[in-house]
N, C-alpha and C positions, 0 to 999 in steps of 0.2 A: 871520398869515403871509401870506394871500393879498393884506392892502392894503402888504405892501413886494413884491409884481408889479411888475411893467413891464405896460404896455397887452398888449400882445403875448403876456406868459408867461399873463396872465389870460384871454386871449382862449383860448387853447392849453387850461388849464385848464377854463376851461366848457364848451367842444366834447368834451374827455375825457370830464366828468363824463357830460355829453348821451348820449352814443356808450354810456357804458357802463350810464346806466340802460336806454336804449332797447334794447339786448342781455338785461337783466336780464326785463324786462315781455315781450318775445319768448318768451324761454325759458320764462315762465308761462303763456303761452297756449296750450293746448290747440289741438292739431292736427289736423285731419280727415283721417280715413283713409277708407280704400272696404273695405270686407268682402265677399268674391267667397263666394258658395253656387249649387252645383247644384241648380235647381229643376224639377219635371215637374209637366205638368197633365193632365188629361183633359179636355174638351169636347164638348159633344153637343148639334146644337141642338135648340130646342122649336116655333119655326115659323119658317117659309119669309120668304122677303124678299119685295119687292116690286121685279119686273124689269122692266124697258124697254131697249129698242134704237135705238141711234143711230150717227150722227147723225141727227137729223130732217130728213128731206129727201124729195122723191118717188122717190129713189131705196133707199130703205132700207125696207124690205117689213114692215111690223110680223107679216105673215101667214106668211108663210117664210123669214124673215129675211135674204133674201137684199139683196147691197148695201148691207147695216150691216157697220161696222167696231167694233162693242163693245158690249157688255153689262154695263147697270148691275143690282148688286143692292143696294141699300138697306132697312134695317128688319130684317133677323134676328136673330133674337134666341137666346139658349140658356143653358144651364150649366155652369160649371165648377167641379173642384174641384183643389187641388194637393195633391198623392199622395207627392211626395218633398222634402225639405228642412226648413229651421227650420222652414216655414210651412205643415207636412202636415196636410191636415185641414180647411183653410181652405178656404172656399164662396164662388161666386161668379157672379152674372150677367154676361150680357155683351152688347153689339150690333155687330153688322160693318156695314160698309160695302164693297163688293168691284166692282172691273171688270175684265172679261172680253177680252181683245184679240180679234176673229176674225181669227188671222193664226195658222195651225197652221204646226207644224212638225215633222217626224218625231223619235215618241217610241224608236226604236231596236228597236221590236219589229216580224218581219218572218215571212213566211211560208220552208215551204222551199225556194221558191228563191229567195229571197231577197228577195222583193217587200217595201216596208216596209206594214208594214198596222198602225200605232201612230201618232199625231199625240197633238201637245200644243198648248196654246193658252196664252200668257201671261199673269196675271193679280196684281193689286195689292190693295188695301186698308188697310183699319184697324180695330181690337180698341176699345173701350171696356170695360174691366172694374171693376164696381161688388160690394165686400166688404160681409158683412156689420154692418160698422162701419163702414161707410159711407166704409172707402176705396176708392182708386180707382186705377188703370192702365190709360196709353195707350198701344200699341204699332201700331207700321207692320210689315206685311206683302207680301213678293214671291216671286213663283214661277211655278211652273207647273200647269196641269189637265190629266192624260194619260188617253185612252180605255185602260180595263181590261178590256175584252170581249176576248174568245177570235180576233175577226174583228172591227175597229173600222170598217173599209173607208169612211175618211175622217172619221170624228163620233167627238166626243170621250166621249161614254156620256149615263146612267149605264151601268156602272159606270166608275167613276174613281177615281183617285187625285188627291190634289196633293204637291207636294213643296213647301213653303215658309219661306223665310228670315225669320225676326219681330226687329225693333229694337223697344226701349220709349223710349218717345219723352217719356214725364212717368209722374208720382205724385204723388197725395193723402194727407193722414191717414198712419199709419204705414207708405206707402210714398214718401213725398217722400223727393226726392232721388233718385229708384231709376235706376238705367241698365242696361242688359243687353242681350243677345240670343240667338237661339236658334234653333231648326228644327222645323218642325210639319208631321205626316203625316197626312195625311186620306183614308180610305177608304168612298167613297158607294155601297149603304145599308153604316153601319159609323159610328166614331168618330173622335176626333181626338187625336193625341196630341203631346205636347211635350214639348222639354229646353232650358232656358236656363239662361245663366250669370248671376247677377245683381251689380250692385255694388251694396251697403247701405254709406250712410255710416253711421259710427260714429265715438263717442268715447270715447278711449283715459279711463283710470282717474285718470288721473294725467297 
């Protein structure tokens, strides 16, 4: 049937046939979805970083820090474990990296008449988080450090809080793929806690 075509109707023909397996082989391939779970941690570190003040310059006071714009902390390290979702139960190390802005700005607490006697200072970072199966999670962090004293009268503590926003930025091992974010409250001396939403790729049954 098809060598009494015309060039033309055969031409029509093999693009149909094309068109219609390439629809068939689509419809077999499995699709990737995202699977969204609420997740929380807890966090606690176990030693202290290692700080320095910059820029480097003679005007930046290593001794009272005065005429430095920022504060690095590098090296902390700590533990975590996640306390709600599929992955309860789950242990984990971690290391931050963190910088401190010196650029305060009223944390909205004030005295009674109304003086403000609350400052916060801006601050950034990043999570490395290392599972005991040796996977892994990277997340970026922003926020801010607010003095929690009773009377802060300019200095940001201890005591403190922070309030901060975390993206995860990659995963390893049975978290590749992972995307999410989430908010993390810290209270110095005290713990850390967290709630993200996570997307888990998954694939459907069928």
């Amino acid at each position: 049937m098809l060598s009494k075509l015309t060039f033309s109707q055969r031409r029509v023909h093999t693009v149909g046939v094309g068109v219609l397996l390439s629809a068939v082989m689509l419809c077999a391939t499995p699709v990737f979805a995202q699977e969204l779970r609420h997740v929380a941690e807890v966090l606690k570190m176990t030693s202290n970083p290692t700080v320095s003040f910059g820029p480097v310059s003679p005007t930046c006071s290593a001794k009272d820090h005065s005429g430095c714009k920022f504060v690095d902390a590098s090296g902390g390290t700590g533990i975590g474990k996640i306390v709600e979702g599929d992955d309860a139960g789950a242990t984990f190390t971690f290391t931050q990296e963190t910088t401190l802005l010196l650029a305060s700005t009223p944390s909205g607490a004030h005295d009674p008449n109304g003086v403000s006697t609350g400052v916060c200072l801006p601050l950034f970072g990043s999570d490395h988080w290392v599972f005991e199966d040796g996977s892994t999670i990277d997340l970026n962090r922003q926020g801010s450090e607010c003095c929690a004293a009773s009377d802060c009268s300019g200095r940001v503590g201890p005591p403190f809080l922070t309030h901060l926003s975390t993206i995860i930025t990659g995963g390893t091992g049975s978290f590749a793929g992972l995307k999410g974010a989430g908010e993390r409250a810290t209270s110095v001396p005290g713990a850390t806690v967290e709630d993200q939403v996570w997307e888990v790729p998954s694939v459907p049954d069928n």
